[in-house]
RODO-943379 format. One record per residue (C-alpha): x, y, z. Coordinates in steps of 0.001 Angstrom, whole numbers, padded with zeros to 6 digits, always signed. Each point is the difference from the previous one (the first is absolute). Example, Ala and Ser with C-alpha at 12.3 -4.5 7.8 and 13.67 -1.06 7.14 Angstrom:
RODO-943379
+012300-004500+007800/+001370+003440-000660/
***
This chain:
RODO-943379
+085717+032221+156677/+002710-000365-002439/+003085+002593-000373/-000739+002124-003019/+001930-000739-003445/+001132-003234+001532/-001563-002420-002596/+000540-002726+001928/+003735+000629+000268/+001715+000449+003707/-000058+003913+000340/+001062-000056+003670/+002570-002919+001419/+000535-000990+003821/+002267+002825+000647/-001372+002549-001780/-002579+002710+002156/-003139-000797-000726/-002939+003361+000572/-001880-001243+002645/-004075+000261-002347/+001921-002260-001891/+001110-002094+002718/-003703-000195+001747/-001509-000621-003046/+001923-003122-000934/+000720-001156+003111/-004204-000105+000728/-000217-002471-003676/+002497-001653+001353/-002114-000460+003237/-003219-000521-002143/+001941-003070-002179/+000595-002400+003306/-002310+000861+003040/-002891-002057-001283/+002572-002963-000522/+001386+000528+003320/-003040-000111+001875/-001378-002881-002341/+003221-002080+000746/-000448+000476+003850/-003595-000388+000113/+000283-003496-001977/+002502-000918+002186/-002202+000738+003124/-003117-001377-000719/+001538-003074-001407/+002254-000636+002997/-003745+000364+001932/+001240+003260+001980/-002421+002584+001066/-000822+003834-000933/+001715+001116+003100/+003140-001847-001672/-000828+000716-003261/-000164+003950+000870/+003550+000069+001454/+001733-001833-002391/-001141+002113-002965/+001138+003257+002618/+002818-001557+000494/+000905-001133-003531/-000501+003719-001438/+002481+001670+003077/+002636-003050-000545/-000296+000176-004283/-000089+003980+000186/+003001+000409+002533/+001702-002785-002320/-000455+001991-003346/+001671+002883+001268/+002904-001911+001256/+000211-001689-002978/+000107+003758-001790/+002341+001578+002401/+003131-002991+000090/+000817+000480+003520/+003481-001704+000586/-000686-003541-001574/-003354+000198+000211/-002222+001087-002766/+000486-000101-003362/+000253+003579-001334/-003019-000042-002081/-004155-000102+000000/-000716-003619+001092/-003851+000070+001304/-000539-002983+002453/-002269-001660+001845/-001534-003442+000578/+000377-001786-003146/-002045-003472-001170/+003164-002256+000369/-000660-001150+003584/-004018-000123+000153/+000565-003779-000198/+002304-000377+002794/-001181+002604+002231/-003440-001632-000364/+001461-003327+001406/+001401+002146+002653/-003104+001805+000695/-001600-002978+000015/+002330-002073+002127/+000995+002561+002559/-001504+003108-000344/+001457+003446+000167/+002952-001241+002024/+000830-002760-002166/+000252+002492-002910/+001988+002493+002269/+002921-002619+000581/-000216-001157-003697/+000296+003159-001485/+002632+001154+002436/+002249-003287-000525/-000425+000689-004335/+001202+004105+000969/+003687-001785+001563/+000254-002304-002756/-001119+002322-002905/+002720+002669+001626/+003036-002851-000046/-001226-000347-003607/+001100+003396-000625/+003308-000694+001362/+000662-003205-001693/-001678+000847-003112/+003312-000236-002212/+000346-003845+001577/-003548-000473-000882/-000214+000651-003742/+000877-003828-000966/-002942-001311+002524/-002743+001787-000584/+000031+000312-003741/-002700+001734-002430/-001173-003399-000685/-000572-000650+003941/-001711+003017+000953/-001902+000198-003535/-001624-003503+001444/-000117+001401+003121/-002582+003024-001163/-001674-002706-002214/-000789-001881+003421/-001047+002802+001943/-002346+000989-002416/-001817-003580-000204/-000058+000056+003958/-001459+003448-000114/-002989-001035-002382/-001940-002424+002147/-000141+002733+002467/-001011+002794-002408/-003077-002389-001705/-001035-000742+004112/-000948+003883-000021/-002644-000684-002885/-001948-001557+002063/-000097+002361+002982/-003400+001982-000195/-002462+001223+002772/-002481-002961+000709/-002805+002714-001199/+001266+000313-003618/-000626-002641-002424/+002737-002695-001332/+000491+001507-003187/+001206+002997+002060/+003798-000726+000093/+000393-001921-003635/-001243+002905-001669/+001978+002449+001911/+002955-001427-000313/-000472-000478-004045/-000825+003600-000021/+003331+001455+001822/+002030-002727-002397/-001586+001395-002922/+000455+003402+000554/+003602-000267+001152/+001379-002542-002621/-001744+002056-002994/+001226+003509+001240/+003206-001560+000810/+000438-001604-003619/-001328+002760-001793/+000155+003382+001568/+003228+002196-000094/+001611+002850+002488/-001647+000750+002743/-003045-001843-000937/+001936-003341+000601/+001385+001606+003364/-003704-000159+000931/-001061-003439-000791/+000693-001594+003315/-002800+003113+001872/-002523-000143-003169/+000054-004105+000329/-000650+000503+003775/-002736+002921-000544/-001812-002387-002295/-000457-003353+001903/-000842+001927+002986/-002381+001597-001849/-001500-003441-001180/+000414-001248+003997/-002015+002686+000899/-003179-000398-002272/+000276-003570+000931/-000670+001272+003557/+003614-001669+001100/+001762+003716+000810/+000162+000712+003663/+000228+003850+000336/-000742-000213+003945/+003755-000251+001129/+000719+003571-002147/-003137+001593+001758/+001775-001076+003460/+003833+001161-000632/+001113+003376+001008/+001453+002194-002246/+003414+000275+001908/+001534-001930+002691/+001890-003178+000804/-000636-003570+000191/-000814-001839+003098/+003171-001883+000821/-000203-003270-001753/+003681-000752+000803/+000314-003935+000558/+003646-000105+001261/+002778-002437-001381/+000147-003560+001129/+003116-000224+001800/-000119-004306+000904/-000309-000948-003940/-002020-003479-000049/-000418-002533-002727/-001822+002348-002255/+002927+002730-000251/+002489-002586-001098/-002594-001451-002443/-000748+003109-001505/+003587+001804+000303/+001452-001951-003253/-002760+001561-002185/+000520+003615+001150/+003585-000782-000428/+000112-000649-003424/-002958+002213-000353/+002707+003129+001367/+003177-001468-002068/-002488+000020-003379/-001206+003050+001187/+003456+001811-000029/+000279-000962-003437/-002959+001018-001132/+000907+003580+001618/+003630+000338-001572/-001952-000181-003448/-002278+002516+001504/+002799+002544+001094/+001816-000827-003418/-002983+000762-001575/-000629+003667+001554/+003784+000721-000533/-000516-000475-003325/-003222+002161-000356/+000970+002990+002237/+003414+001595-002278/-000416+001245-003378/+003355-001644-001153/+000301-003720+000946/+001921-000942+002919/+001195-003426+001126/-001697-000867+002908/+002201+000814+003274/-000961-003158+001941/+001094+001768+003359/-003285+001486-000478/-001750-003054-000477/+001722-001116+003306/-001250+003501+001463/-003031-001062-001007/-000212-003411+001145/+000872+001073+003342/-002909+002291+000132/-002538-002865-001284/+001680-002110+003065/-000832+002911+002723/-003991+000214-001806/-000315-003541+000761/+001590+000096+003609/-002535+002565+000595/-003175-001696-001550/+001153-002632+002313/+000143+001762+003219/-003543+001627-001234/-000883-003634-000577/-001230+001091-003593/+000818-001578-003442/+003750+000904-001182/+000521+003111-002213/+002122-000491-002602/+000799+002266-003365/-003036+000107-002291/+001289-001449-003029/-001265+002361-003059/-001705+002539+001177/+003079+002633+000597/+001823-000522-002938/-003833+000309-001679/-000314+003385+001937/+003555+001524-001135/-001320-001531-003873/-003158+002013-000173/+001000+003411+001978/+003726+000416-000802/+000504+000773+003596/+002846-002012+001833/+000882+002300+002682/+000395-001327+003626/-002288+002404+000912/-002959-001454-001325/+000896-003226+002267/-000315+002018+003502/-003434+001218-001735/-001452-003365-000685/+001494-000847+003650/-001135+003050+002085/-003438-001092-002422/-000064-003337+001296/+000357+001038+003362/-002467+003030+000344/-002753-002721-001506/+000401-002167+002541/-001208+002099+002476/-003512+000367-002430/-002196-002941+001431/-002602+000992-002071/+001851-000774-003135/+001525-002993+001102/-003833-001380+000789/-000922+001129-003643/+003166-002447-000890/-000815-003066+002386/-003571+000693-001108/+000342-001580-003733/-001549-003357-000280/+001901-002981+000210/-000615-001384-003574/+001155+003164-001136/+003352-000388+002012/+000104-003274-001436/-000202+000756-003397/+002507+002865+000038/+002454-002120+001786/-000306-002592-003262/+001255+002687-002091/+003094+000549+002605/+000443-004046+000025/+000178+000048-004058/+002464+002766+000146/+002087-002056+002690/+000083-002905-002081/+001045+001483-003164/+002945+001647+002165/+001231-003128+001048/-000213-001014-003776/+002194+003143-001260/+002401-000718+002602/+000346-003217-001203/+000271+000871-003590/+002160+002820+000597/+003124-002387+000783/-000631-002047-002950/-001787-003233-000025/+001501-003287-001322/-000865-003388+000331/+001659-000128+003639/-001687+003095+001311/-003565-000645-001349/+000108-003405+001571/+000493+001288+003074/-002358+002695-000013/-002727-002704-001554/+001053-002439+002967/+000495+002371+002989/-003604+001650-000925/-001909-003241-000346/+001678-001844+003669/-000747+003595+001079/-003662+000693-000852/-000850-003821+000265/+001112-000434+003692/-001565+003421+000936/-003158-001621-000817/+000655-003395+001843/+000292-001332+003513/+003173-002385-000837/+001672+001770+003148/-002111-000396+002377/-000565-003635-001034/+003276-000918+000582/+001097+002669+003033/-002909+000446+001584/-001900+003834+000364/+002708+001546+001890/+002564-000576-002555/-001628-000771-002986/-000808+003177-001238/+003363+000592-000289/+000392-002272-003059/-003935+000635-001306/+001456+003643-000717/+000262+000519-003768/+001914+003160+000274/+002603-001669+001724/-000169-003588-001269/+000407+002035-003362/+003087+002367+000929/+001686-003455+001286/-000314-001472-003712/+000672+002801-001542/+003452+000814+002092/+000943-003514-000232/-000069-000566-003324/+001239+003873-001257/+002984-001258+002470/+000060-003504-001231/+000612+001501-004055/+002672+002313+000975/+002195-002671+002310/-000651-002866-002623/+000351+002703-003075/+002867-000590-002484/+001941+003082+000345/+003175+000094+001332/+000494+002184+003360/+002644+001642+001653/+001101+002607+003074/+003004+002334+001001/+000111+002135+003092/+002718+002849-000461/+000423+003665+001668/-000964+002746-001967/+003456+001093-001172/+001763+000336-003496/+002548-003347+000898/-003672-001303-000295/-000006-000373-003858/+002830-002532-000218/-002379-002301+002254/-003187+000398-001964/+001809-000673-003163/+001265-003133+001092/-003384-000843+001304/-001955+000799-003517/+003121-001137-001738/-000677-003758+001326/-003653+000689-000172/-000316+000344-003197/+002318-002610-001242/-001957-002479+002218/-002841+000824-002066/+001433-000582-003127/+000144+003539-001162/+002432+000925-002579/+002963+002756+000506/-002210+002861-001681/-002885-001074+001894/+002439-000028+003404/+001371+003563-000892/-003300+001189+000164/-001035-001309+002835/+003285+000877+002128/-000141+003168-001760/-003298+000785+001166/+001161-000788+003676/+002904+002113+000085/-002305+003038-001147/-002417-000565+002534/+002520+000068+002600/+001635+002819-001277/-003105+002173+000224/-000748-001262+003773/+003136+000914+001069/+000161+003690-001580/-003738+000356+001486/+001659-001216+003528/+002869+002502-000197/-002846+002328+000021/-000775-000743+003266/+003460-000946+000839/+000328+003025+002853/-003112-001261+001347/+000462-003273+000610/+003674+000375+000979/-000220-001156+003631/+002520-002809+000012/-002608-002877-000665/+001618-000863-003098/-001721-000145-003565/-003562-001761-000063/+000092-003610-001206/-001469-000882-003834/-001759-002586-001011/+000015-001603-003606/-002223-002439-000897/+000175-001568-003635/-002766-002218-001390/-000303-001381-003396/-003757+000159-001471/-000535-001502-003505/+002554+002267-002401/+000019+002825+002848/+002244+000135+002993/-001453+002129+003047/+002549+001803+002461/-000817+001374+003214/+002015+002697+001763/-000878+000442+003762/+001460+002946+001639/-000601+003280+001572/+000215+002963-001920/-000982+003488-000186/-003185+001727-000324/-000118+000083-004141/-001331-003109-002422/+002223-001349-002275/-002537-000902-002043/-001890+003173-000251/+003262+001888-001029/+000300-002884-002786/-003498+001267-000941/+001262+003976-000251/+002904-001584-002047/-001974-000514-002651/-001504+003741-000270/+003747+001431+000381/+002528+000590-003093/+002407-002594-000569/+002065+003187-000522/-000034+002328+002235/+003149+000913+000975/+001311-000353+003927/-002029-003219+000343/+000522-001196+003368/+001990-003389+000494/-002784-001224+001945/-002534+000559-003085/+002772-001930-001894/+000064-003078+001743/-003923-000172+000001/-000019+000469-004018/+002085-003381-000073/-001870-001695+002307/-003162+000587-002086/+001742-000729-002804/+001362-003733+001374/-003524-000780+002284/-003312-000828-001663/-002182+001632+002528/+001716+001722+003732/-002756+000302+002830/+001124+001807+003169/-002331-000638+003143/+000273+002569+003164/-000652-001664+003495/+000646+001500+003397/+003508-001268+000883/+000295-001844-003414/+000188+000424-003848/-000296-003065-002515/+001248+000724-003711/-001278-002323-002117/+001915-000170-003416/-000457-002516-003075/+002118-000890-002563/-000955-002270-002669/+002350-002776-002466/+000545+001218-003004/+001237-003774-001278/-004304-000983+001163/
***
């Protein structure tokens, strides 16, 4: 269902009431557009890892209660928690590969303690997500996607060849070929809602293929109630970790710290779909919704299922199609997710689809993976530096995932700690990103001053010797210290805003400048905490305002000179912290 007269355009935003038809109806596409992939991801994941159906049936039950209770979080933004808009999640394909080795190595349990130790970490991510911006880079968790989608493919091409011992070999090849055709050519030339579609119709027709090849069990649907729940298939946690938790804990590490990445571009992205007039993305809300991916994953482990995470395009594709962005349709999709889990009979239908037809759809999701990690890449600029990294972290990465170097030298207890691609990969990768930018020829310097006006006399001096230990000229300095004082100025009136708040005796918060020089540019950072509006999105409204209007406030003043002296101002909202990043470029370059 899409909202009438919409045309594609957002017709109602997260905080706008939403009638409920309208609600139900988009909330159920929204449904419709991931619960095959959910089930596909945990049923790969399963069967792979060698677990039974009695395992298999409780983790998808449990997936669709955790991934339903999560997307209405995630719509309501309870406290920190949440992220104020429709996010749909559920198990995604970034940790088949390591919760296959876990499967594999440990069983349920092992999985449990895994998943459980990547929920703490991914939540301290949240927190220290300001620290972390110089670490993990777009160039390392670009890589990072890259490598999870080469570890994912072996597993996908084993499910080809998974066909009853009755049907005939051909059975699975031709299958698969069929889903893969059907998806890729709806997918590259269909449009609207036909596109939406593509994943189902792909599915429909290799099954369809499966089952004149006599490889399409229908038996388990026959046997499944219609309503009911799962025989407890709850494995518990492991709480004496062995050899094989440390082994595999690196790789769901960086597989979590990647991960939070990845889902920052994924709440930036439905920030930007869900207004009708641009907004710069609040990143308290991406912490909000951080948070909430770290409680989805605490509870996959304690369900000992695969983690739920953010699905990456699917919301933002939902708001694109209907026009509908209210919150509401998120405790739809979630009450939804929940109310099918309790439908055993569909969930057999689900589980029911033959392997090779699993297989093939979950190419599709590995070539979409990859060419993520490629945009993310691209999309912080590639020179000869970053592309040799990518080229070098992707090639130690995907050759020692497919070697046995480890365990040659350590032995099979700790081997497989280094025979890892994803993380022998995110090692390169980090090392060198952090190897360019400590060896880099740009000068760098630091100042740590209260928030105050006396302030400005100190940061002056600071970019005064800054910039003549760069060799700028005196027009080039002006600007520069110009720039500074500006950005200060406009901090400090958007802190007297707040002043009665915050007026408790503690004294005024410390700021941080940071000045780096980059080619002909030099990049300040301002570190402080400040009130609830962005600097940067009032810069935007500058430029629909008249320069003339009369009564301009002094605030809007000091912001029209600091566009004026900056080549670009980006203002980033954390919990507890805001980083201003402003540029200023030499003139005499």
């Amino acid at each position: 269902m899409t909202a009438p007269g919409t045309g594609g355009a957002v017709c109602y935003e997260p905080d706008e009431p939403c009638p409920l038809l309208i609600a139900l109806g988009v909330g159920l596409q929204g449904v419709m557009l991931v619960l095959a992939t959910m089930v596909l991801v945990v049923a790969v994941t399963a069967r792979a890892g060698g677990q039974d159906d009695a395992y298999l049936t409780w983790a998808v039950f449990a997936s669709l209660v955790i991934a339903g209770g999560l997307t209405a979080l995630q719509a309501a933004r309870f406290w920190r928690f949440g992220a104020g808009h429709i996010l749909i999640m559920g198990p995604t394909p970034n940790y088949i590969a390591v919760s296959v080795l876990a499967l594999t190595a440990g069983g349920p349990a092992l999985l449990a303690s895994l998943t459980v130790a990547a929920a703490l970490i991914y939540t301290g991510l949240s927190v220290w997500l300001p620290l972390l911006r110089r670490i993990i880079t777009p160039v390392v968790s670009g890589t990072v996607l890259m490598l999870i989608a080469a570890a994912i493919l072996p597993v996908a091409l084993d499910r080809v060849r998974e066909v009853p011992e009755s049907a005939p070999g051909a059975a699975g090849p031709v299958a698969a070929l069929a889903t893969l055709v059907a998806v890729v050519a709806l997918a590259l030339r269909a449009s609207g809602s036909w596109r939406v579609w593509s994943p189902l119709t792909g599915i429909a027709a290799g099954s369809t293929v499966a089952a004149a090849f006599g490889a399409y069990e229908v038996q388990p649907i026959g046997d499944a109630s219609w309503i009911g729940l799962p025989d407890s298939g709850l494995g518990g946690i492991d709480l004496t970790p062995g050899v094989e938790f440390w082994a595999l804990l690196p790789a769901f590490v960086v597989i979590a710290g990647v991960g939070s990445v990845k889902n920052i571009g994924d709440c930036i992205a439905i920030q930007q779909a869900s207004w009708r007039r641009p907004r710069v993305t609040d990143y308290r809300l991406v912490q909000g919704s951080l948070n909430a991916n770290g409680v989805g994953i605490l509870l996959s482990g304690l369900a000992g299922t695969p983690p739920t995470t953010v699905y990456s395009s699917s919301s933002p594709l939902l708001v694109n199609l209907t026009g509908v962005a209210a919150r509401r349709v998120g405790y739809v999709i979630g009450a939804a997710m929940v109310g099918l889990s309790l439908l055993p009979k569909l969930t057999a239908v689900l589980l029911s689809i033959p392997s090779p037809v699993m297989g093939a759809y979950l190419v599709t999701a590995i070539g979409v993976l990859f060419v993520s990690g490629i945009r993310t890449v691209a999309a912080d600029g590639l020179d000869r530096g970053k592309s040799l990294t990518v080229g070098i972290a992707f090639a130690v990465g995907a050759g020692l995932g497919n070697q046995t170097i480890g365990a040659d030298l350590l032995g099979e207890t700790w081997g497989p700690l280094i025979d890892n691609g994803m993380l022998a990969g995110a090692v390169a990768a980090v090392a060198m990103t952090r190897f360019l930018e400590l060896t880099g020829r740009g000068r760098r310097a630091r100042l740590t001053v209260g928030l105050h006006p006396s302030a400005g006399v100190e940061i002056d001096e600071f970019l005064r010797g800054f910039a003549a230990g760069i060799g700028w000229d005196d027009a080039s300095a002006r600007r520069l210290r110009s720039a500074g004082e500006e950005t200060l100025t406009s901090l400090l009136q958007h802190g007297d805003d707040r002043s009665g708040a915050s007026s408790s005796g503690a004294g005024p918060p410390s700021l941080i400048v940071t000045a780096r020089r980059s080619g002909k540019l030099v990049e300040m950072e301002f570190l402080a905490v400040f009130d609830e509006q962005n600097l940067e999105d009032r810069l935007a409204h500058l430029s629909e305002e008249s320069q003339s209007t009369p009564g301009a406030e002094d605030g809007d003043i000091s912001l029209r000179l600091l566009r004026h002296y900056a080549s670009s101002v980006h203002h980033q909202k954390f919990q507890g912290l805001d980083v201003v990043t402003v540029r200023v470029s030499d003139d005499a370059g």
